[in-house]
N, C-alpha and C positions, 0 to 999 in steps of 0.2 A: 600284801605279802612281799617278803625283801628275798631276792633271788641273787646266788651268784652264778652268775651267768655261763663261766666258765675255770673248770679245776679239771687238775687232771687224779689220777690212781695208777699204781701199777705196783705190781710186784720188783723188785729190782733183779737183772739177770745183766754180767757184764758185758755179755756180747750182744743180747736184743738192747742193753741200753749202752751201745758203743758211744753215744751223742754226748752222754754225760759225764766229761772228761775228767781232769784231778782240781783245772780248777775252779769245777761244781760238787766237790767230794761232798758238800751238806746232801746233794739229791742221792747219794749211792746206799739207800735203803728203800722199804718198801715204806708206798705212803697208802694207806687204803681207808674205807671209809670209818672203821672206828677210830683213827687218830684226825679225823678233819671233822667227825660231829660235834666235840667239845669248844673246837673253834667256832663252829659257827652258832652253836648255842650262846658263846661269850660275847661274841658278837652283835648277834640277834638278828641272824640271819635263818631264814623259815626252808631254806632248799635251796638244792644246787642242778645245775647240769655239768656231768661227766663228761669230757670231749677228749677224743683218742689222743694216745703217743706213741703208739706203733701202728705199722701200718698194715693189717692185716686181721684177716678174719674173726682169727684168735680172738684178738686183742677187743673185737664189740660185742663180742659172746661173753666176754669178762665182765666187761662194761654192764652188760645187762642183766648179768649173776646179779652181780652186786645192787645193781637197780631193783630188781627184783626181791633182796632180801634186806633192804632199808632202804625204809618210803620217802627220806628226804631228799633222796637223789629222784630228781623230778623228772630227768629229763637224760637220753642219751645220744650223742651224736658222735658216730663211730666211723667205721672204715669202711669201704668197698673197692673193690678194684675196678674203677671208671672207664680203664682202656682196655677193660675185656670183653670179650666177644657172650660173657655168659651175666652180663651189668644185672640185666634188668632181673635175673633169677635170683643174683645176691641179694639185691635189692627188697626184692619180695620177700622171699626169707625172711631178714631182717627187719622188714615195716609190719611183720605181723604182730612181734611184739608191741604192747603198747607206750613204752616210754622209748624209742626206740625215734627222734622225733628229727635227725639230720646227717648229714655226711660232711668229713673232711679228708682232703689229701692237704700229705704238707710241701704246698705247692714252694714253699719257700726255699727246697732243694734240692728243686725241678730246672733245669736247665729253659735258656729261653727261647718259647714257642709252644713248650709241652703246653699250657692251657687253651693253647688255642687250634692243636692239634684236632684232627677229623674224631679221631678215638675216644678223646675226652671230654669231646664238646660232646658226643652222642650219648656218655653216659651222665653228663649233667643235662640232658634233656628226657632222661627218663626219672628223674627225682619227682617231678611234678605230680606225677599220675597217682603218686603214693602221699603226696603231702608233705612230701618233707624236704627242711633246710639247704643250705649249704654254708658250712663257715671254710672265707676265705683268709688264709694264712700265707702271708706275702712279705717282701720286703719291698721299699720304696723304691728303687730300682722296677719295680714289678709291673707296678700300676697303671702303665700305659696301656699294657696287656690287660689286666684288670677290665679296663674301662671297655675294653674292645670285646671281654668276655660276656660282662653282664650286661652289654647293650644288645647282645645275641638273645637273651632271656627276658623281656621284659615283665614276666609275668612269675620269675623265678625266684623264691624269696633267699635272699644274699644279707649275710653279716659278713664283716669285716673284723677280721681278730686282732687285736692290742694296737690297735690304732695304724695298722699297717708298719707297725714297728719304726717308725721316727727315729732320728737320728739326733735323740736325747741330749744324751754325753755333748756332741758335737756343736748342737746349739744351731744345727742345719736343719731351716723348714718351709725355703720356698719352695723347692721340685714335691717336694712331700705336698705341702698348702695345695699347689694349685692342681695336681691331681686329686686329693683327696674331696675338695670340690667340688671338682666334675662327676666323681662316683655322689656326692651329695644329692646332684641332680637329678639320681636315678631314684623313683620313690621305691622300687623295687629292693632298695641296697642300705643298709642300717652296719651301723657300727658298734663294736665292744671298747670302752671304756676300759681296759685291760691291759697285764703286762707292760703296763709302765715304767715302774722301778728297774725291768730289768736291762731298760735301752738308757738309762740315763745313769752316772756314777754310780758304781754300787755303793759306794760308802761315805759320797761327800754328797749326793745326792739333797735338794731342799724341796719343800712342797712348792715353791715359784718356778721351781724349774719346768713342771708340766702347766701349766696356766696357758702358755702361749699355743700350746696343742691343743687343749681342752677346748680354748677358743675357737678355733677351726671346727672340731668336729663336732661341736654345738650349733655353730653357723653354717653348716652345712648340711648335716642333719636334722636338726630340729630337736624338740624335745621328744619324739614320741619314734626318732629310732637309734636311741641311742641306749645302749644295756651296758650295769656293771660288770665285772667279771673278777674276781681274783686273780687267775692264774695260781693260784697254791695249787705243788709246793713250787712251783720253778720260780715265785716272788721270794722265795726261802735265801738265794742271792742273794738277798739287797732290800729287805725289808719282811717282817715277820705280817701276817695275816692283819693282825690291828693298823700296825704301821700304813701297809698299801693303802687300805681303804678309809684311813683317816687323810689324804689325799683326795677322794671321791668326796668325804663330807665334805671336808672343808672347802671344796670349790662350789659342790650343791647348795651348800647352803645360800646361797643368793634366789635359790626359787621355790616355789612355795612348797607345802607340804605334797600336796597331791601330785607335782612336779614331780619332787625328790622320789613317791613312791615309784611313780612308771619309769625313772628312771632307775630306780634302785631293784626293780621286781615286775611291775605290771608291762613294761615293755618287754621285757623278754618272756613273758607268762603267755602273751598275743603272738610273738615269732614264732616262738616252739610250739604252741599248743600243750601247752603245761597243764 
């Protein structure tokens, strides 16, 4: 089964999506699940997982509407407020549903400390008890906190969203490198294959230009925690749904089939519990 690992949905509203400025005007509509099945059907992709883009309660109740009324969205990892006093209740609520299978804050414009703060270490220690995820959304700058986070949780299961956002464009990948495998070392911690196009030129962008990341977080991870992911629509930037992930082929294609699939779907079918 060929999974993408990570897309987002929303309704568009100009003020809850203040993030998406004029010059990302392609994101200023709604993307929701009947405009992203045909892609993945053209594709031949069997099922998604849904991952927030706002931050709030709302926004996984949404999540889960939609889960709930088309079976291809396989999976949802939504929102809760970590540094509340009332964690472990949202939490509940929320894991009773059954596609309902992780959490994310987007730690990436969080000032520096908040992860490693008393408040949010305690509600990422109450995810365990229900089973479920956490995807981490960082910038490379980040990762030293990172590493100091998920060595707190050894038994905590952690992905890593779009490769810790690399500094593509730039062509900058030692400080990136040498953290990203030391989080390697953790078996606890896996990575998304994701959001690539949109750290590298949007528009002179070449499939050579990610090869040298892919190499890391192969060699660091292994084959077996490593997951596709889209990112449709915010790949909508800088390459359309086919484009991205003819990228993902063409570098897979080096490993064998059964490889390509748990990279492509059976790896993240085992995270999530899909």
């Amino acid at each position: 089964m060929i999974i993408d690992s990570h897309q987002h949905f929303w309704i568009y509203h100009p003020i809850k999506d203040a993030w998406i400025g004029e010059e990302m005007a392609v994101l200023k509509r709604n993307f929701l699940p009947q405009d992203l099945y045909p892609i993945l059907q053209s594709n031949h992709i069997d099922g998604c997982v849904a991952v927030q883009a706002d931050q709030s309660l709302e926004e996984s109740q949404f999540l889960l509407r939609l889960a709930e009324e088309n079976e291809f969205i396989r999976g949802v990892v939504g929102w809760v407020d970590l540094c509340s006093n009332h964690v472990e209740k949202q939490i509940e609520e929320l894991a009773g549903y059954r596609k309902f299978v992780g959490v994310r804050h987007i730690l990436q414009a969080e000032s520096k400390g908040f992860m490693l703060n008393d408040s949010f270490l305690n509600g990422i220690s109450k995810l365990g008890q229900f089973n479920l995820t956490y995807d981490i959304l960082v910038f490379p700058h980040q990762l030293e906190e990172v590493i100091q986070l998920v060595g707190q949780f050894p038994d905590q299961p952690f992905v890593i969203d779009h490769l810790a956002k690399p500094y593509i464009k730039k062509g900058d990948i030692d400080g990136w490198k040498k953290n990203i495998k030391t989080l390697g070392s953790h078996e606890n911690v896996h990575c998304k294959i994701s959001g690539m196009v949109t750290e590298a030129d949007f528009i002179e962008w070449r499939k050579d230009d990610f090869t040298p990341y892919l190499d890391v977080v192969f060699e660091s991870f292994g084959l077996n925690r490593v997951m596709y992911g889209s990112d449709w629509p915010v790949c909508l930037l800088a390459a359309d749904y086919t484009e991205q992930k003819e990228i993902v082929d063409s570098y897979t294609s080096q490993f064998s089939k059964e490889e390509y699939n748990s990279i492509m779907g059976g790896n993240s079918e085992k995270f999530y519990r899909l």
